[in-house]
N, C-alpha and C positions, 0 to 999 in steps of 0.2 A: 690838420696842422695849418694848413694857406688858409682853409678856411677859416678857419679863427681866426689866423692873422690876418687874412684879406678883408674877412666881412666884419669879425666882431672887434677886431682892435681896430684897424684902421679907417674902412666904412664912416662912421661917424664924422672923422676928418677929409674926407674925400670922397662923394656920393656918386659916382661912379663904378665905384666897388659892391654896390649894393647888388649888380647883376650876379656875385656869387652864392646869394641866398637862393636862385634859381637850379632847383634839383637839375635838370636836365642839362644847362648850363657847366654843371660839374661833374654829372656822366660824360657829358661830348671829354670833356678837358681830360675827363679821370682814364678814358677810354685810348686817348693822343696818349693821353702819358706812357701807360704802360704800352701805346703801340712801340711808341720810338724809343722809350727802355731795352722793349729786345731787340729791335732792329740797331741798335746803336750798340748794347755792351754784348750781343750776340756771336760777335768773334770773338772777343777775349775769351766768353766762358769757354767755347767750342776750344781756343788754345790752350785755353788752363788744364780743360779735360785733357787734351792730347799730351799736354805734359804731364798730366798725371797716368797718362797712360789707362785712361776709364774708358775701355771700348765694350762692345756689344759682344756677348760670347751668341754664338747661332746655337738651335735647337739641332743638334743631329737630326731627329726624325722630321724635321722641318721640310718645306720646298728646296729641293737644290740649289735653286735659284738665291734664296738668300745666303748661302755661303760667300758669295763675295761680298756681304755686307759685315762681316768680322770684322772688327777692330775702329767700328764707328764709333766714334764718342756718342756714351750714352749718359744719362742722370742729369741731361737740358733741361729736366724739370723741376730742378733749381730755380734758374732763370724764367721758369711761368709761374712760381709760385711768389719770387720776387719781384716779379712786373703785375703781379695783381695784388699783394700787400703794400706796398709802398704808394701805389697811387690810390690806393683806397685811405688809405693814413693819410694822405696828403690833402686830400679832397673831400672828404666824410666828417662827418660832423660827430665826433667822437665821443657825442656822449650816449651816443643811440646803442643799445647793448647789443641791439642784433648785428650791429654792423662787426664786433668785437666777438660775437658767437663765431658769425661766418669763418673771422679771419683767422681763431683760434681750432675752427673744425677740421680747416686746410691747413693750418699747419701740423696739426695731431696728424692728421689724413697721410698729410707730404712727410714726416719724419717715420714712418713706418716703412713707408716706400725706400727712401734714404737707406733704412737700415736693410732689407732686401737688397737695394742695388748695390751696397756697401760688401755684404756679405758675398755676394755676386763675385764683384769686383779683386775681392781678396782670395779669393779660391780660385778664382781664372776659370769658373763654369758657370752657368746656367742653371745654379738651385742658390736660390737666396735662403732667407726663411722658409722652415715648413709650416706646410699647410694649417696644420692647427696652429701656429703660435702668430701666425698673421691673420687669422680669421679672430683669435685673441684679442690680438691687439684692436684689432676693426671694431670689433665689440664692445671691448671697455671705453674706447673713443664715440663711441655711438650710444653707447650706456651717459655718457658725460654730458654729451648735447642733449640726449633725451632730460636729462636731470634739469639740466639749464633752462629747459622750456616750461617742466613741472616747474621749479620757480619762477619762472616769467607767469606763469596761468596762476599761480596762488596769489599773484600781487594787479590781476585782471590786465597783463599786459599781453596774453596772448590766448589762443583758444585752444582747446583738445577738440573740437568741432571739423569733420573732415569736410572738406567740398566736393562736392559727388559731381564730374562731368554728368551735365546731361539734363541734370535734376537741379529746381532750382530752391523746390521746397524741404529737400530731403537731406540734412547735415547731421548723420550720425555723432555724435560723442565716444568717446573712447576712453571713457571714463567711466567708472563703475560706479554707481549712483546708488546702488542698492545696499541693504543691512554690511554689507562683508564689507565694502568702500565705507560704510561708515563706524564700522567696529575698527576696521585699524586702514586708516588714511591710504598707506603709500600700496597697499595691494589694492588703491581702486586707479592707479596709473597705471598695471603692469600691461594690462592690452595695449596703452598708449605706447607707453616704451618702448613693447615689444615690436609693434608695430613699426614705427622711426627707426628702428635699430635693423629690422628686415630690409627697410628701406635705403638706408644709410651704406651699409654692406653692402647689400646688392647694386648698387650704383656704383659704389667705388669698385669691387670685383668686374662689371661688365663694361667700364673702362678700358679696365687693364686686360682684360681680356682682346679687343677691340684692337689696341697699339700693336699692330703687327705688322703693317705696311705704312712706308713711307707716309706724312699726310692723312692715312686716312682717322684715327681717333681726331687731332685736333682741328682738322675740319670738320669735322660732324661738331666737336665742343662748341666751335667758334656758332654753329645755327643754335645748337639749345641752348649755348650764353646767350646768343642775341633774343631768343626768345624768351626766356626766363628775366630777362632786363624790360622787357615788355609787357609779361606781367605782374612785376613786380611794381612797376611806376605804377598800371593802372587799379594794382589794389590798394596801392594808397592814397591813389587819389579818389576822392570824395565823390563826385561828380562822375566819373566814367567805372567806376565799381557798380554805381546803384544804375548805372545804364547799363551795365553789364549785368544786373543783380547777382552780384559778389559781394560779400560779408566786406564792409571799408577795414583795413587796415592802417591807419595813417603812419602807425607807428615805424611802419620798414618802408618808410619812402629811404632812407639814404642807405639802404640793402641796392637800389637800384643802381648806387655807384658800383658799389662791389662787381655786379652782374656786368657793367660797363667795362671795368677793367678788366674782366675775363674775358670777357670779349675782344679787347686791345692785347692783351696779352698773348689769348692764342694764338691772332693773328699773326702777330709780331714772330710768336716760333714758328708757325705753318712757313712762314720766310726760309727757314733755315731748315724746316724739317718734308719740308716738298721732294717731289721726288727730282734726282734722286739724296736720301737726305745726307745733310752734313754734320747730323746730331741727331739722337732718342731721343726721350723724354723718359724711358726708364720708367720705374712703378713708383719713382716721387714726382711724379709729373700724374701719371694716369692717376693714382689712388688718391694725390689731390683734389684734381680736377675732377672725380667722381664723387668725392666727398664734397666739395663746395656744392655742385649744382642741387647733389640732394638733400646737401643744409638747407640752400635757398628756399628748393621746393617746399621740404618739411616747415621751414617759415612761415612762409606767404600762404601755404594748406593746401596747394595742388599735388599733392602727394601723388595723388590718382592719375593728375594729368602727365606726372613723371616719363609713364612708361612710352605716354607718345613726345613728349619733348624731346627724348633720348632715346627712339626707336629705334634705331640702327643697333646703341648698346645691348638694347634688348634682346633684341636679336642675335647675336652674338653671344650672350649669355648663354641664350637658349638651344643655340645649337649646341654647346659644349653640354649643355643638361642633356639634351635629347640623345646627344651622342654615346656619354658614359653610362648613360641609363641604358641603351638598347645594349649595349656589347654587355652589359652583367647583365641583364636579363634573357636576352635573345644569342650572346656572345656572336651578334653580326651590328655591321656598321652601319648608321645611313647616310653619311657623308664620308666623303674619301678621306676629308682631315677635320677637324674644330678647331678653333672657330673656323666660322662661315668661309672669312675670306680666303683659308687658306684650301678650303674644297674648290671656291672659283679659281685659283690659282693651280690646281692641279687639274682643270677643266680644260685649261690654256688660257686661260683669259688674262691678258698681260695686265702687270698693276696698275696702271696709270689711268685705263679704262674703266677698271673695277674701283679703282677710289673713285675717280668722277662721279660714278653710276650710284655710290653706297653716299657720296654728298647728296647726288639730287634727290636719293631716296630719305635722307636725312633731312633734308628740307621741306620736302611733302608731308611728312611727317611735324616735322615742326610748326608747319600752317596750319595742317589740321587740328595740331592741340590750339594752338590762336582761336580756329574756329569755334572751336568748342563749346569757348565762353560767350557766345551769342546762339547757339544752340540747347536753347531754356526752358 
């Protein structure tokens, strides 16, 4: 919206304005924006919630310790999914479809969530949505983006071609190329589909899983936004893709705002939601922000590189796999709780420490997917 106003209507009369055609230029801006959106309307929502009486219901079988975090205002994930849409509107050049996938993916993503913390919130416990009818919803929401891409690839604007860490001559397809893909069209996308759709879910579930201590999801968000923002610029740009040897994508340069604002945004709540926090972020916050970053991925085709941008999620994931899997298997535990952090938490490890520790490990993490892409 500025943008058009600033560069394409005005610009002309006033060449000075011409510095908004600078992608980076409009990340820095798109990034301020949504920082100081939350930091600015972050006590009202926090009062609104309080007036609405939207607090955290605790898990009985939980740490004891979070019991006196009852009655925290939760569902601040309002206010991140609104300080990354509006400055992306603002700043994005709105006629780029991907920019318009993303911001429709999060908000599918964040209205699921909504309705979990909603149902939450009216029952006064800690069971939203079941299990199946949220995996549901995640589904047909990740079935839709998959569809959006299979149209974007039939009109040559995007690829079913993955990028393989590591490998620089080696780009599977995910596309069925053979008699059956061409006897009838849409079953030679269903690996694709299926594939984005594993992805898609599984990102936004290891989230939400994650969000258990104060700080610690959207400080982890706040590295893989920043780094998803970094390679998102350099695969669309020309020049530092083919030094990288990465497939050019020119087409998602202004995806790099988006990345930008998630990044201003999270930070913006990480303000409000530090320890000790004065707001959640709720499963319309986490399932958002799990669904955007693995939109992006699925975008830009680091699919692969996902699992290290978001290693801490991963991990977390995984311990709740490992965990439920050994008790119906073995009917013994390997962690004292799942997710991860709440075994360190019954270890003694005080939260403040253990978030730090699960950022810097977040971060290393993050580098190393950077690395990656010069590792060819």
């Amino acid at each position: 919206m500025l943008y058009w106003l600033l560069y394409q209507v005005l610009q002309p009369h006033f060449s000075p304005f011409r510095i908004f055609r600078y992608l980076t230029f409009r990340t820095a801006f798109a990034s301020l924006t949504a920082l100081f959106m939350g930091l600015i309307v972050g006590p009202a929502v926090i009062r609104q919630l309080r007036e609405f009486q939207i607090g955290q219901y605790i898990r009985e079988e939980g740490p004891k310790a979070h019991a006196k975090k009852a009655g925290t205002p939760t569902m601040g994930g309002v206010l991140i999914v609104i300080a990354i849409v509006i400055p992306t509107i603002l700043w994005a050049d709105l006629t780029n479809k991907f920019v318009w996938l993303a911001v429709c993916s999060t908000l599918a993503f964040a209205a699921i969530g909504f309705a979990d913390d909603y149902i939450k919130v009216i029952h006064r416990r800690n069971l939203g949505l079941t299990a199946r009818n949220k995996f549901a919803l995640q589904i047909l929401t990740s079935l839709a983006v998959g569809a959006a891409l299979v149209a974007l690839q039939a009109h040559k604007e995007y690829s079913t071609h993955l990028v393989v860490p590591f490998f620089k001559n080696f780009h599977p397809d995910l596309v069925i190329t053979s008699w059956i893909g061409k006897f009838y069209w849409p079953l030679a996308f269903v690996p694709f589909v299926a594939f984005l759709v594993m992805v898609l879910v599984g990102s936004s579930n290891a989230v939400n899983l994650t969000d258990g201590l104060d700080g610690l999801a959207i400080g982890c968000t706040v590295i893989a936004a920043g780094a998803l923002t970094v390679l998102t610029y350099v695969s669309s740009h020309a020049t530092f893709a083919t030094y990288l040897e990465l497939p050019p994508i020119p087409q998602v340069a202004e995806l790099t705002i988006f990345c930008g604002a998630m990044v201003g945004a999270s930070i913006g709540f990480l303000w409000y939601n530090a320890h000790p926090a004065e707001v959640f972020m709720g499963d319309v916050g986490s399932l958002a922000l799990g669904g955007a970053i693995s939109t992006v991925a699925g975008i830009i085709k680091q699919e692969l590189l996902l699992p290290f941008i978001g290693g801490v999620f991963v991990i977390e994931a995984l311990s709740v796999v490992l965990q439920v899997g050994s008790y119906k298997l073995r009917k013994k535990r390997i962690f004292k709780m799942a997710p991860l952090h709440h075994h360190f938490e019954l270890l003694g490890w005080s939260e403040s420490k253990f978030i730090t520790r699960f950022w810097i490990a977040s971060l290393i993490f993050a580098l190393f997917a950077l690395t990656t892409l010069k590792l060819r």
